[in-house]
MMTF fields as JSON, N, C-alpha, C and O atoms, coordinates in Angstrom:
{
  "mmtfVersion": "1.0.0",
  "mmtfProducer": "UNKNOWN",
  "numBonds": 343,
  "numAtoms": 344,
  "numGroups": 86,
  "numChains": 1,
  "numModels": 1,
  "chainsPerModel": [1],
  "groupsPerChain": [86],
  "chainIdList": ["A"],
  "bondAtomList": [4, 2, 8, 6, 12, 10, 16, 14, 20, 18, 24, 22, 28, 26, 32, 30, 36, 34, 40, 38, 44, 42, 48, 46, 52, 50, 56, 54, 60, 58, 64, 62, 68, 66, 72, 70, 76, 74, 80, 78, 84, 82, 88, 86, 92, 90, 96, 94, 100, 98, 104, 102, 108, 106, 112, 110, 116, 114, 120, 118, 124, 122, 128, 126, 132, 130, 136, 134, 140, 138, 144, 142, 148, 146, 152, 150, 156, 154, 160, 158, 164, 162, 168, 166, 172, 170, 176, 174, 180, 178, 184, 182, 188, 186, 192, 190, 196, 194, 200, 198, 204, 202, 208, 206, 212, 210, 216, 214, 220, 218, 224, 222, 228, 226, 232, 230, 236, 234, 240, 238, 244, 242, 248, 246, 252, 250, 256, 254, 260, 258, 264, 262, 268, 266, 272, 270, 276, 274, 280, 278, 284, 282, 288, 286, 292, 290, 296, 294, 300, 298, 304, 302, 308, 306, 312, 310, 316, 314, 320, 318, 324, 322, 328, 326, 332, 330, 336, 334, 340, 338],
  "bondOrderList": [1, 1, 1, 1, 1, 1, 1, 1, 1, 1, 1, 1, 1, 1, 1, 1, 1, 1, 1, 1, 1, 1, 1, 1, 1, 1, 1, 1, 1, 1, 1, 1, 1, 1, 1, 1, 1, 1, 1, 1, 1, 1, 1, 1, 1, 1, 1, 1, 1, 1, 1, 1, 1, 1, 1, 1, 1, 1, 1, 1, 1, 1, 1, 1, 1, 1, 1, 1, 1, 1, 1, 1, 1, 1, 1, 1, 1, 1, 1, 1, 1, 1, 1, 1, 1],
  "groupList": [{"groupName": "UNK", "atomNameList": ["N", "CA", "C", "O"], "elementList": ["N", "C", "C", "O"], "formalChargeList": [0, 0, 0, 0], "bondAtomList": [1, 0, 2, 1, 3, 2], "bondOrderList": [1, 1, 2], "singleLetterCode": "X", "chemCompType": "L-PEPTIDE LINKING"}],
  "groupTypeList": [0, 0, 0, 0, 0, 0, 0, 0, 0, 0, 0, 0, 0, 0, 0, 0, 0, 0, 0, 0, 0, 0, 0, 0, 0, 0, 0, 0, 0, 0, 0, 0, 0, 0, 0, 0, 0, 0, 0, 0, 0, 0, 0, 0, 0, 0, 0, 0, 0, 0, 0, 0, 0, 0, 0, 0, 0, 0, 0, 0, 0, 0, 0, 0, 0, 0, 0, 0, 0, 0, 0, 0, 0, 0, 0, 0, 0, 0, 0, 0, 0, 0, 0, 0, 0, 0],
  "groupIdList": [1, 2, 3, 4, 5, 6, 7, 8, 9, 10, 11, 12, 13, 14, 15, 16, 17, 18, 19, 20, 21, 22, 23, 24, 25, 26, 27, 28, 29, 30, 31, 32, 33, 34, 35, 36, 37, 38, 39, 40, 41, 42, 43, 44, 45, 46, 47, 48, 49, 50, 51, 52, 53, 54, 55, 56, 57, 58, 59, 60, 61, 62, 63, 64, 65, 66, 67, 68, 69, 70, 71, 72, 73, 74, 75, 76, 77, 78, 79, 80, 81, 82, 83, 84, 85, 86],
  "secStructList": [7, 7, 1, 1, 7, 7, 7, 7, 7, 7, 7, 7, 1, 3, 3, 3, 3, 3, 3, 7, 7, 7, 1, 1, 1, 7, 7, 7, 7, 7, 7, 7, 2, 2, 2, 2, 6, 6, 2, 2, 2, 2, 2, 2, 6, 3, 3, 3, 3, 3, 3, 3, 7, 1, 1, 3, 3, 3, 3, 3, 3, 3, 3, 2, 2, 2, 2, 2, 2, 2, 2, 2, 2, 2, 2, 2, 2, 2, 2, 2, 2, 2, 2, 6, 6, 7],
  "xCoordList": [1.569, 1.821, 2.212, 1.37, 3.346, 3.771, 2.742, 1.825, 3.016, 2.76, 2.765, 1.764, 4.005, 4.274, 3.703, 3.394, 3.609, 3.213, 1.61, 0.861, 1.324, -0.023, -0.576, -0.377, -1.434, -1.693, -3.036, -3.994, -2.78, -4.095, -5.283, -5.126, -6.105, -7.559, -7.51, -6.818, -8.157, -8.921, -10.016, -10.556, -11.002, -11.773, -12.474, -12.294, -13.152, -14.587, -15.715, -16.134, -16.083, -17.075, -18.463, -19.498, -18.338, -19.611, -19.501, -18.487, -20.514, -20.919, -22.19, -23.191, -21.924, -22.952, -23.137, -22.313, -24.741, -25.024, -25.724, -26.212, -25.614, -25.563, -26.35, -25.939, -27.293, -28.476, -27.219, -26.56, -27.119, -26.166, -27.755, -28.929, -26.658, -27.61, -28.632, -28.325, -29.402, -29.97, -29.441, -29.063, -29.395, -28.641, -29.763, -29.393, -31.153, -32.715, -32.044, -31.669, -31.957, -31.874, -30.203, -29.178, -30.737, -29.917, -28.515, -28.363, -27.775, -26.269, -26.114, -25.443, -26.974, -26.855, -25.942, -25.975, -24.6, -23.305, -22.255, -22.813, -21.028, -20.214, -19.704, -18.701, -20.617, -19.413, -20.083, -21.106, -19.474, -20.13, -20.155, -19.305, -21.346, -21.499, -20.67, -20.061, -21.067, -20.071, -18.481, -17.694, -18.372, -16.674, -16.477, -15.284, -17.491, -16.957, -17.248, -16.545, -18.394, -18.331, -17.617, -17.723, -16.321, -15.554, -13.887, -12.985, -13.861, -12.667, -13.006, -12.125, -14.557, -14.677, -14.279, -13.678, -14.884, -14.6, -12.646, -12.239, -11.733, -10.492, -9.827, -8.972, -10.196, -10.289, -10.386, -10.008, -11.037, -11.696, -10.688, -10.547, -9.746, -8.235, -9.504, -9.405, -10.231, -10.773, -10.19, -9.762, -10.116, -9.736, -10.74, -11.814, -10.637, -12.05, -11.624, -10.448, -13.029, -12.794, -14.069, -15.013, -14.338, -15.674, -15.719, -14.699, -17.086, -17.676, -18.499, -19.536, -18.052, -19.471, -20.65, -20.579, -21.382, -22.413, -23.51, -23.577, -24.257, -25.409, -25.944, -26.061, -26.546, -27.776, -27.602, -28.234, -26.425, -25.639, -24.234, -23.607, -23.593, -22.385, -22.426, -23.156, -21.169, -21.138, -19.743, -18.805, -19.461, -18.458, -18.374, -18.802, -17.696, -16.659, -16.144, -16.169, -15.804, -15.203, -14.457, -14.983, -13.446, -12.707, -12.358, -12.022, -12.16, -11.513, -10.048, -9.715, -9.369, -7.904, -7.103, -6.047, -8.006, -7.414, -7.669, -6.823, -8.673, -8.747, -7.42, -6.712, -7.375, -6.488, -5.283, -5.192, -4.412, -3.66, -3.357, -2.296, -4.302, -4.352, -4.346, -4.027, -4.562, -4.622, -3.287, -3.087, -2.448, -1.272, 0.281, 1.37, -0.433, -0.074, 0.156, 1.322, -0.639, -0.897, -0.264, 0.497, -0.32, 0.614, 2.226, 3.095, 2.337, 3.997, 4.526, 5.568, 3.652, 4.221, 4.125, 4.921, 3.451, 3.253, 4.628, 5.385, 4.914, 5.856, 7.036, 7.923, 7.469, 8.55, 8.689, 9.618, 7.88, 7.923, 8.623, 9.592, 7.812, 8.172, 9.379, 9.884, 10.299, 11.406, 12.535, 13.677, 11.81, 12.854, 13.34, 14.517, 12.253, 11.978, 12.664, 12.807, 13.297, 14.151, 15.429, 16.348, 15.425, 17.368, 17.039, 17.962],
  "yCoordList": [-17.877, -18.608, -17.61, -16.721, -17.507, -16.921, -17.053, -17.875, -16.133, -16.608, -17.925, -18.381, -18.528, -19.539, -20.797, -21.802, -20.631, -21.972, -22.28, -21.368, -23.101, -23.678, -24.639, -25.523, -25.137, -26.445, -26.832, -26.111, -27.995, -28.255, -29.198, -29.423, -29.441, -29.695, -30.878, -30.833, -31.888, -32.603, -32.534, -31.9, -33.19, -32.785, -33.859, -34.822, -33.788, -35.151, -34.947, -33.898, -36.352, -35.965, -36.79, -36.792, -37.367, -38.353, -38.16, -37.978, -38.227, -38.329, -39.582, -39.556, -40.357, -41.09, -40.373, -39.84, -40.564, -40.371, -41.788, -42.541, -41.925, -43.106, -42.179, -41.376, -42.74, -42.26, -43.131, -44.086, -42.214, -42.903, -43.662, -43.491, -44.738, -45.731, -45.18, -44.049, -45.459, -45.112, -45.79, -46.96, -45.051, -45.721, -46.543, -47.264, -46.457, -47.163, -48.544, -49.331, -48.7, -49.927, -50.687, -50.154, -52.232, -52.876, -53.201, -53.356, -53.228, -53.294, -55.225, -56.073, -55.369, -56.971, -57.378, -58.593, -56.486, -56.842, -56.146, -55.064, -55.927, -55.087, -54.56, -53.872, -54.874, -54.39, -52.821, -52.597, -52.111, -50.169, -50.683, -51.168, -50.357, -50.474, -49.362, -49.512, -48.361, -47.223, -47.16, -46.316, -48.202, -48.382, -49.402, -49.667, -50.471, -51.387, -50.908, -51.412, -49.781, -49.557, -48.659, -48.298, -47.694, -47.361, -47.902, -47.366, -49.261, -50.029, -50.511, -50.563, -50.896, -51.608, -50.189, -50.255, -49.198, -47.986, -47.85, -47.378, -48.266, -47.924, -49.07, -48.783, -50.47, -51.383, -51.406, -52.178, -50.25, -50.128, -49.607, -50.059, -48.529, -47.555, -46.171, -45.424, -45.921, -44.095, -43.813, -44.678, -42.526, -41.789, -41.936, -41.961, -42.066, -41.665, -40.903, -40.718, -40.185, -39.378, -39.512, -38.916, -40.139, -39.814, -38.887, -38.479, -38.234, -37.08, -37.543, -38.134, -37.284, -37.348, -36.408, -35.45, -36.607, -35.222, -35.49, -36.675, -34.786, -34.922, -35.873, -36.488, -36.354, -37.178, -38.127, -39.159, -37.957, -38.727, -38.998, -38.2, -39.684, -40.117, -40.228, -40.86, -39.217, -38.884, -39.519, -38.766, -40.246, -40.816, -40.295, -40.815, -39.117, -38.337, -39.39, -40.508, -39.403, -40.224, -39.464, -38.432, -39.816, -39.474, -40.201, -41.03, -40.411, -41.641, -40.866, -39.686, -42.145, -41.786, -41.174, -40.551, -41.546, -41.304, -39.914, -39.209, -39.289, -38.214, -37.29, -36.467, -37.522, -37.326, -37.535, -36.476, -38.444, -38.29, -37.542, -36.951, -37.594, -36.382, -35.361, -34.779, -34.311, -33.232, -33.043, -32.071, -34.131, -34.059, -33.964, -33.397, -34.909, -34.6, -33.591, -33.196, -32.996, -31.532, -30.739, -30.212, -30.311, -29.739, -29.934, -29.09, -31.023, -31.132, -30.545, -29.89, -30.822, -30.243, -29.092, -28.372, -28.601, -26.639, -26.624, -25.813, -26.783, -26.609, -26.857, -26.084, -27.934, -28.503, -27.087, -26.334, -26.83, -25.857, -24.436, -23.86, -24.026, -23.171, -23.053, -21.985, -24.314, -24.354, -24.163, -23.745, -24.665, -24.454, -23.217, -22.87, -22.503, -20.878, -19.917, -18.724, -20.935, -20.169, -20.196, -19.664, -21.149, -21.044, -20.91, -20.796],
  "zCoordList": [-2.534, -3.742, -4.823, -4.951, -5.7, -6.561, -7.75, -7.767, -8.745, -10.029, -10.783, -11.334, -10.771, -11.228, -10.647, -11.287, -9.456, -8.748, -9.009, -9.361, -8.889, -9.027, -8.655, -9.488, -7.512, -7.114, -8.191, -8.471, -8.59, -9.27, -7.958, -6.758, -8.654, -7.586, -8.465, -9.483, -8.172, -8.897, -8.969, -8.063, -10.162, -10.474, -10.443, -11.188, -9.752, -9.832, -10.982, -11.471, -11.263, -12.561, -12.046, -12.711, -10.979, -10.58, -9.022, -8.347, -8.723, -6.692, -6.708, -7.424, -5.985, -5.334, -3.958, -3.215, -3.847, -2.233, -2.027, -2.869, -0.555, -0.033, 1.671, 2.509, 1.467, 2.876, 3.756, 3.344, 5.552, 6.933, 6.874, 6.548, 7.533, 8.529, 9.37, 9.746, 9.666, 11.145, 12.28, 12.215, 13.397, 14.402, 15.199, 16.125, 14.862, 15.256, 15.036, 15.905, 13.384, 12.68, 13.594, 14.02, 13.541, 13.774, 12.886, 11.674, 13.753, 13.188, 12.768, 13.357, 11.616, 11.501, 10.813, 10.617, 10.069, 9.659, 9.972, 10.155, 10.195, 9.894, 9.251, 9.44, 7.774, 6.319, 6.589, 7.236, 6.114, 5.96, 4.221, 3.473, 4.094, 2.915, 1.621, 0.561, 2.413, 1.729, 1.637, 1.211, 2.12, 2.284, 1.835, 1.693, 1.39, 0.188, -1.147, -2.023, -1.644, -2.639, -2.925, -4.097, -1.821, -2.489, -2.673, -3.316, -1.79, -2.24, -3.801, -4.658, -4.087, -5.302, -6.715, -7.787, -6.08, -7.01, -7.251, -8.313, -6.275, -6.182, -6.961, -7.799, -6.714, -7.495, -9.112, -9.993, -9.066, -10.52, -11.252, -12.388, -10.768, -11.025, -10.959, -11.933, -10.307, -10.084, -8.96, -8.197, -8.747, -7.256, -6.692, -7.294, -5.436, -4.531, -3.664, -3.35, -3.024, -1.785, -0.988, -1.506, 0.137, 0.875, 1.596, 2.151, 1.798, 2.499, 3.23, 2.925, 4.318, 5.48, 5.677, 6.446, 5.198, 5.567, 6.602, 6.931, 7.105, 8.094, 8.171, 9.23, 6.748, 6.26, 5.757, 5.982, 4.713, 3.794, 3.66, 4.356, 3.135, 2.608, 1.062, 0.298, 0.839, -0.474, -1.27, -1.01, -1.836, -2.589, -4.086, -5.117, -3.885, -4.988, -6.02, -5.504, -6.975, -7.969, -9.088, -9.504, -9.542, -11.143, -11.348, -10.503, -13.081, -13.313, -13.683, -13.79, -13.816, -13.615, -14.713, -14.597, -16.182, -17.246, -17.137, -17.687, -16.537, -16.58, -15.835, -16.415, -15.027, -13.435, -14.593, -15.216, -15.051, -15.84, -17.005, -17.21, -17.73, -18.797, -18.524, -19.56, -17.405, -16.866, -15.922, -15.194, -16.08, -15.183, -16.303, -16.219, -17.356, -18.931, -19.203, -19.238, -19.425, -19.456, -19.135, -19.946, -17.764, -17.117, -17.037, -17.255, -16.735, -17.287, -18.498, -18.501, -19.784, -20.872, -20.596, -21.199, -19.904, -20.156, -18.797, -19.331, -18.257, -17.04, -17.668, -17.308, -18.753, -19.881, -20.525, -20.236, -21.259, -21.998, -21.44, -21.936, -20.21, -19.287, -19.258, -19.603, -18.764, -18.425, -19.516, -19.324, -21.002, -21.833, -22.026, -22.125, -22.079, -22.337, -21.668, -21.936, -20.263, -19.29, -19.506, -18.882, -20.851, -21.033, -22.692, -23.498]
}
């Protein structure tokens, strides 16, 4: 990666954890619970990202205005950049 280039990350500002099932306990629905509360989170306009971990399931979150303003951001400084080149 050059100088110039730059991938940005996003930035999460909230995590839910969500205990896995036990595989003991009976399977008495099919919804994954963790996978409707993060259609309802996407629903909402946040990014999501789930993590599977050992123990838990972790649902990452940003909201979008954020994710936009930081993309804001960057364009103008990349605008700018570019003017500077002519």
């Amino acid at each position: 990666m050059s100088g110039n280039e730059r991938e940005e990350e996003i930035v999460f500002e909230i995590c839910v954890v969500v205990p896995k099932k036990s595989e003991k306990q009976g399977d008495e629905s099919s919804l994954d619970c963790v996978e409707v509360l993060a259609d309802e989170f996407k629903k909402g306009g946040l990014i999501v990202e789930r993590v599977i971990g050992l123990q838990n399931e972790f649902i990452k979150v940003c909201p979008i205005l954020f994710f936009l303003s930081s993309l804001l951001i960057w364009i103008y400084v990349v605008y700018w950049e570019l003017i500077a080149l002519f």
